[in-house]
C-alpha positions in Angstrom: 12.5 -1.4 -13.1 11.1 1.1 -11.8 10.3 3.2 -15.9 8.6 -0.5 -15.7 6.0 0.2 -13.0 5.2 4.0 -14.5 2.4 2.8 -16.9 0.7 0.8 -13.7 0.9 3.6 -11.7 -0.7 5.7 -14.2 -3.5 3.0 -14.4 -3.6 2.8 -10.6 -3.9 6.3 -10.3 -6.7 6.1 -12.9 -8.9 3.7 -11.2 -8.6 5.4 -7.7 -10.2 8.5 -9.8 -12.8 6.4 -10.9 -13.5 4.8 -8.0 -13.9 8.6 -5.9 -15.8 9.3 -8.3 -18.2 6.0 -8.4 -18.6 6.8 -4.6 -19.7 10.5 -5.3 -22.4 9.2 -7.9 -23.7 7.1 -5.3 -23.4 9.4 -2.6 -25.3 12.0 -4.7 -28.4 9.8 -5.8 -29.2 8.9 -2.4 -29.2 12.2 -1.0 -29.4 14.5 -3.7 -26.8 17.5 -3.0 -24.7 16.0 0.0 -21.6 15.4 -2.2 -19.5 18.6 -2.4 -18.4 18.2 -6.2 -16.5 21.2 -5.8 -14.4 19.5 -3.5 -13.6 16.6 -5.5 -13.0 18.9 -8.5 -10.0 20.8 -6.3 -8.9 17.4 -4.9 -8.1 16.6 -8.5 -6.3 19.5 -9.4 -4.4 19.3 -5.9 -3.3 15.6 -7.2 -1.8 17.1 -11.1 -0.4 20.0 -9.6 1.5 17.7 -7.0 2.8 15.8 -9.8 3.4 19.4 -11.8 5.1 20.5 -8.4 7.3 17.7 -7.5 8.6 17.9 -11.5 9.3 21.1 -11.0 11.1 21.4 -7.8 13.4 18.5 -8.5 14.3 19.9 -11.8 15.0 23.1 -10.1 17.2 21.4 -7.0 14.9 22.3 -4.1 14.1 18.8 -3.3 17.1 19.1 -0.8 16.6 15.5 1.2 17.1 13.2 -2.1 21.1 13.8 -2.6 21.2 13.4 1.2 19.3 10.2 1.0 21.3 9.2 -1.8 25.2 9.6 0.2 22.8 8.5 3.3 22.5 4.7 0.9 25.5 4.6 -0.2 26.8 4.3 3.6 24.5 1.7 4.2 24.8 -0.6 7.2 23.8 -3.7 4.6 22.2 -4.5 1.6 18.8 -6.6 2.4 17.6 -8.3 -0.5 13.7 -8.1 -0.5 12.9 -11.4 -1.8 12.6 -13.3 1.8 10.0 -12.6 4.3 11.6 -11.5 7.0 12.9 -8.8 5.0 9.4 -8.1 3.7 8.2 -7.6 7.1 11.1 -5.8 8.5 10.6 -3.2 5.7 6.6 -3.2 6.9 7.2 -2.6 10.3 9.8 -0.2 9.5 7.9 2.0 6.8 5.2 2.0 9.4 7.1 3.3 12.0 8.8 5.9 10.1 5.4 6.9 8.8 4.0 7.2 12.1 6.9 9.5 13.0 6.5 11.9 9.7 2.7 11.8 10.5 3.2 12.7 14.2 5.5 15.3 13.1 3.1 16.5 10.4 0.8 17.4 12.9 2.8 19.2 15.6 5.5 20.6 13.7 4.3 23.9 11.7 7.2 23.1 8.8 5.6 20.0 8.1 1.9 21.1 8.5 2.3 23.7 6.3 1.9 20.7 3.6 0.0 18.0 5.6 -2.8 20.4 6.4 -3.3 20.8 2.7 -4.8 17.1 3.0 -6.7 18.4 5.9 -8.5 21.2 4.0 -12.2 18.9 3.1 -14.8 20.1 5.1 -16.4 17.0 3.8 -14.8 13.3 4.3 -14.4 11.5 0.9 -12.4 9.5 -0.9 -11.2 12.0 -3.0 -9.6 13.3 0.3 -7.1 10.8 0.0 -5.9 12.3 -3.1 -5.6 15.8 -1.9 -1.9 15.6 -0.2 -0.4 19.0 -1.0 2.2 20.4 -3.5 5.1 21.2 -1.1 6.1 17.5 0.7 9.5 17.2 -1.5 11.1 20.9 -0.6 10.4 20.5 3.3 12.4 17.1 3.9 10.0 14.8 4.3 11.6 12.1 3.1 14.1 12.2 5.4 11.6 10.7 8.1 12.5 7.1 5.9 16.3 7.6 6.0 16.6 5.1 8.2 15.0 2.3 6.4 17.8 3.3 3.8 20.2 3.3 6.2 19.6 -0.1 7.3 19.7 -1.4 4.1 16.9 -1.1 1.8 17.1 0.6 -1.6 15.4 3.4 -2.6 13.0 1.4 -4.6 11.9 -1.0 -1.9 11.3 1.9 0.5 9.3 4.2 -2.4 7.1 1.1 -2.7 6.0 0.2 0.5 5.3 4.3 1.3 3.5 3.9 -2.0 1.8 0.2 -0.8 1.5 2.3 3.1 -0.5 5.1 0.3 -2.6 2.5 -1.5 -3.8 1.0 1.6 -5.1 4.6 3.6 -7.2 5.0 0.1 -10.4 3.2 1.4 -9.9 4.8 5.1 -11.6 8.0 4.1 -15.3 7.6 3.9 -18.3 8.3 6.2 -20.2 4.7 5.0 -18.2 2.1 6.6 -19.1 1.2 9.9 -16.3 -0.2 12.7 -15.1 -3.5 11.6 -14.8 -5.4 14.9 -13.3 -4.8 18.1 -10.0 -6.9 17.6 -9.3 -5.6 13.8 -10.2 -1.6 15.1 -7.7 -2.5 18.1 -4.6 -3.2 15.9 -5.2 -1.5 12.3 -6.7 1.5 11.2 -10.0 1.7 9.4 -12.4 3.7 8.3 -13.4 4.5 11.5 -10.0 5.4 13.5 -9.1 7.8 10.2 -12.6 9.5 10.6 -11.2 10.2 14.1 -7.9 11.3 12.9 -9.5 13.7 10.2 -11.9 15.2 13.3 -11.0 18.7 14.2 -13.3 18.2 17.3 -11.0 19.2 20.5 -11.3 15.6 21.6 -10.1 14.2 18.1 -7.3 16.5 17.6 -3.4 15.3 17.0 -4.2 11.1 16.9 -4.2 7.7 15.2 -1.1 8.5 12.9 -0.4 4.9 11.6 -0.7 4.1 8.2 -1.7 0.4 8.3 -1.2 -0.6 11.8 -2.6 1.4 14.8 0.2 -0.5 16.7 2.8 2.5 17.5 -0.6 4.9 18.2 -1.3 2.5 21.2 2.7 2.4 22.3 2.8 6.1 22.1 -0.6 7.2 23.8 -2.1 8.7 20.4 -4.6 5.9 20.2 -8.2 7.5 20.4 -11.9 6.0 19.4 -14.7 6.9 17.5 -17.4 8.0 19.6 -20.9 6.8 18.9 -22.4 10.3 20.6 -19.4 12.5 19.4 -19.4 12.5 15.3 -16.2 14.2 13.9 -16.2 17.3 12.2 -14.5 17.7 9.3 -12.0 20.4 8.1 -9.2 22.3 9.5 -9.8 23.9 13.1 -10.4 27.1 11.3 -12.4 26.2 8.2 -11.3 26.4 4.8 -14.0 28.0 2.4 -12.6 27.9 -0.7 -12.0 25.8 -3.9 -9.0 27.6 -5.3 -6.7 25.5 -5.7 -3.9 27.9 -5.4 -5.4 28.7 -2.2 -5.5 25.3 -0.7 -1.9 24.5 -1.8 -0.4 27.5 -0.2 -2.7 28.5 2.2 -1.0 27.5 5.5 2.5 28.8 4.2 1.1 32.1 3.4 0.2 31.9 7.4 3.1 30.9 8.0 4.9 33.7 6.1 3.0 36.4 8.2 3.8 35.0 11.4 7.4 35.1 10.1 6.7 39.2 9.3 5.0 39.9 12.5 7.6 38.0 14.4 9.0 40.2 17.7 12.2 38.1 18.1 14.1 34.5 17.5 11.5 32.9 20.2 8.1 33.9 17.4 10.3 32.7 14.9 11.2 29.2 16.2 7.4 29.3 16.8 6.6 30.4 13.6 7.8 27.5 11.9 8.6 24.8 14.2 5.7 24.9 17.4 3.1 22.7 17.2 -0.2 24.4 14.9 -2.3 25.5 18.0 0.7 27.8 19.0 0.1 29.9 16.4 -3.9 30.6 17.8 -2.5 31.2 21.2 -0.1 33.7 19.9 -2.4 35.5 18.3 -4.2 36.1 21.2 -1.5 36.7 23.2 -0.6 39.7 21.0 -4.1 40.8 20.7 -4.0 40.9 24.7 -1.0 43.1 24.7 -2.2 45.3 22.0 
């Protein structure tokens, strides 16, 4: 089934492209230079090298979660056939809140940013951004975060679908044009507007709105926060990314990473180095600057 869905994902994949691309057109003849094409050129490249990338790495065994999450299915709890409702929206609310949790973790757990902050990197807000999602997911576990959903009882199909439907969905979510959509759909689901917030490096949007579809676990767990009318986001990592290399962009947080690793004074900068939350990193550096 799923050497079936290949050629509709290809054609998926294709219209997405030609709809970020539709949007920059637009964008460009009514304001004449405001779309970065740049950008949208290295969002491309970031989306075939992924695919290049996850190829590789699988072939070569680094992908180190999927015979985990393979022994983890085959000690399943049950097997739940998809084809009723409730199962349907058990594997919805499910995927959703083991997205949030990768998301949350993607954002305060230096391993995982290392990747997620590729997707990060536009100092402009497109929809090419949501295509831009960084080469390195499959070697740093990130799968694991939906082990549970296999656990349970769902096959590895039915989970890869709904992260891919969960995927699909965020598509529309990054764009500057669409205003809020109402108070009662803004409360429970994320929209353009909440996403604009969580792509905000302002200090008042940082670390926020992780859900996927629903903003549901956001409000639960406090990370819920609002577009402001007199605060507009700013786009881009905290520390601005000025470059189109693609290399650059896919690697440049690890290469970071890797000299915090060298500089590191003892097992405390190295549990840091890879696991504190992003921010530590800035407050280390000064801290060492300080004692210099």
């Amino acid at each position: 089934m799923a050497s079936d869905l290949r050629p509709w994902l290809g054609a998926l994949i294709v219209a997405l492209l030609g709809i970020a691309a539709i949007e920059g057109v637009v964008m460009s003849r009514r304001a004449p230079g405001s779309y970065d094409w740049r950008a949208f050129a290295a969002s491309i490249v970031d989306a075939v090298g992924r695919r290049v990338f996850d190829l590789v790495s699988t072939g070569l065994g680094l992908a180190l979660a999927l015979p985990l999450l393979g022994w983890i299915y085959e000690h399943r709890l049950f097997t739940i056939d998809v084809a009723s409702w409730w199962a349907l929206a058990l594997l919805f609310v499910g995927n959703e809140f083991c997205y949030y949790g990768y998301h949350r973790s993607a954002h305060r757990v230096r391993w995982f940013w290392a990747t997620h902050a590729v997707h990060h990197s536009p100092n402009q807000l497109t929809l090419a951004t949501a295509l831009r999602l960084g080469w390195t997911g499959k070697i740093t576990g990130t799968a694991l975060f939906f082990a549970p959903l296999l656990w349970l009882g769902f096959s590895p199909l039915a989970v890869a679908l709904a992260m891919s439907a969960n995927l699909l969905y965020q598509f529309w979510l990054h764009t500057t044009w669409i205003p809020k959509l109402g108070r009662t759909f803004e409360r429970w689901f994320n929209t353009p507007s909440n996403h604009r917030v969580h792509h905000g490096s302002n200090p008042e949007y940082l670390d926020c709105n992780y859900g996927g579809v629903l903003m549901v676990f956001d409000r639960l767990f406090g990370t819920y926060v609002e577009e402001r009318a007199d605060l507009p986001p700013r786009y881009g990592l905290t520390t601005p990314l000025r470059t189109y290399n693609p290399l650059r962009i896919a690697f440049h947080e690890w290469i970071n990473l890797a000299r915090d690793l060298r500089d590191a004074r003892g097992a405390r900068d190295i549990w840091r180095a890879l696991f504190a939350p992003p921010a530590a990193r800035e407050r280390l550096t000064k801290a060492r600057e300080g004692s210099a």
